[in-house]
C-alpha positions in Angstrom: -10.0 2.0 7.8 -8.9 2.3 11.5 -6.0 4.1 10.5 -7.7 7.3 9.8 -9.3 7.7 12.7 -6.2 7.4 15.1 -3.2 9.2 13.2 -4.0 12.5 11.7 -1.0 13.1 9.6 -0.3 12.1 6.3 3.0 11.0 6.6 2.2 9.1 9.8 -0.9 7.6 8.1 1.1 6.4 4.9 3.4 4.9 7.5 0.8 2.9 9.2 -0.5 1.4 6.2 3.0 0.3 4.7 3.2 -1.4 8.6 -0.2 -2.9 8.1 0.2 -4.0 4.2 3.2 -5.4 5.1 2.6 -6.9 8.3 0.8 -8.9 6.7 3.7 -10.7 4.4 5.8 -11.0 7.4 3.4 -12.4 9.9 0.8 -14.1 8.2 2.3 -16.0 4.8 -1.3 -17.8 4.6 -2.9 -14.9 3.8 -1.2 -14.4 0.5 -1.0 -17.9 -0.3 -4.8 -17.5 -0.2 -4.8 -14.1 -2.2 -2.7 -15.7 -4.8 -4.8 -18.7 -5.1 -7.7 -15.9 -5.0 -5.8 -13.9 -8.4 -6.0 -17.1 -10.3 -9.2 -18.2 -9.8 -10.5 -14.3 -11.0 -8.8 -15.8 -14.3 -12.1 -17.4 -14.7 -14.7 -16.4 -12.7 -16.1 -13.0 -13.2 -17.8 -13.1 -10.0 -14.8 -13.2 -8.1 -13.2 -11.1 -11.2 -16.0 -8.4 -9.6 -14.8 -8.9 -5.9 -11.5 -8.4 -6.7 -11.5 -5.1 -8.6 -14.2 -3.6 -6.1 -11.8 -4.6 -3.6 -8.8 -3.0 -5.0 -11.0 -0.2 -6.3 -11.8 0.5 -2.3 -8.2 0.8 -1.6 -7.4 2.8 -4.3 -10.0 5.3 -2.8 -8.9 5.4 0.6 -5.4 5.6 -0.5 -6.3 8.8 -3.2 -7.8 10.0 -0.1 -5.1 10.0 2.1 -2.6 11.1 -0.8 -5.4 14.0 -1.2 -5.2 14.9 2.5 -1.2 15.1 2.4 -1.8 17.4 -0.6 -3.9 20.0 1.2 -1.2 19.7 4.2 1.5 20.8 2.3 3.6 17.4 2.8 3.0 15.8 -0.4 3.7 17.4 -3.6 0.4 18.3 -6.4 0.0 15.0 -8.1 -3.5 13.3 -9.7 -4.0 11.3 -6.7 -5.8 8.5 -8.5 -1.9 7.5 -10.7 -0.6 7.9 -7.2 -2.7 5.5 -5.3 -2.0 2.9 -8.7 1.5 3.5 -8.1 1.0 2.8 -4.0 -0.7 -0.1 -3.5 1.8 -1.7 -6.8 5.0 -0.9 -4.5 2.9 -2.3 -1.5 1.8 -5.5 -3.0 5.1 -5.8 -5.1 7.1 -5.9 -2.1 4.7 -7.8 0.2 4.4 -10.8 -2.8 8.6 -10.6 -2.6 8.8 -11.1 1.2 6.1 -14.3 1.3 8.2 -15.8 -1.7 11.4 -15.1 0.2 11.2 -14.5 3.9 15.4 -13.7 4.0 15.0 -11.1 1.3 14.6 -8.3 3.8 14.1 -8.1 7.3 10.3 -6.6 8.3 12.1 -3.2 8.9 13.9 -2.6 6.0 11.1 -3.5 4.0 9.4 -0.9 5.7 12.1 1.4 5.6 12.8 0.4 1.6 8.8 1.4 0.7 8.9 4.8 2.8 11.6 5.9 1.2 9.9 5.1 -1.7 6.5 6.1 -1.6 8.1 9.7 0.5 10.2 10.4 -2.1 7.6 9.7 -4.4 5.2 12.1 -2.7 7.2 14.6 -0.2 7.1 18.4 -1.2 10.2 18.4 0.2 12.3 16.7 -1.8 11.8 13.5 0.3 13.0 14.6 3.8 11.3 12.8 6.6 
């Protein structure tokens, strides 16, 4: 991902990719119109079944990774970085499916604002300080 090779922090990087993940929702609905229509047709065809969880398996990785690299930093607190990046990209997609159902429920911001709070709590060493 392009975000790894520009931001070298692990904080910074898990703030770039709730920005990106949820850019998404808030500027470009198609896209998970699409995705959506995608889910349901892995229902019943393994091939795209196959797609699908390599996909997701690919960002699960990367976000391990990066969860792995805040560990060795001293931002994030010890955790198994593979429940961690489950737990991620859930709160990621969760909230991004909310805002293309309901483009009033929060404004881009404070959707961003609402998963770094999350996902730093989550994670922080600190108790959660930013």
């Amino acid at each position: 991902m392009e975000i790894e090779k520009e931001i070298r922090d692990a904080r910074a990087r898990l703030r770039a990719l709730i920005r990106a993940c949820l850019g998404v929702a808030t500027e470009d609905g198609d896209f998970w119109t699409v995705f959506i229509a995608f889910w349901g047709e892995t229902l019943r065809d393994p091939e795209l079944a196959g797609l699908n969880a390599r996909t997701y398996e690919k960002a699960r990785r990367w976000i391990a990774a990066l969860v792995g690299r805040g560990i060795s930093e001293g931002v994030f607190r010890r955790v198994d970085v593979r429940p961690a990046s489950i737990a991620i990209l859930a709160v990621l997609d969760g909230v991004a499916l909310q805002l293309t159902f309901d483009k009033t429920l929060l404004s881009p911001r404070a959707a961003e604002r609402l998963c770094e709070d999350t996902l730093l709590r989550y994670l922080s060493s600190d108790g959660g300080d930013r």
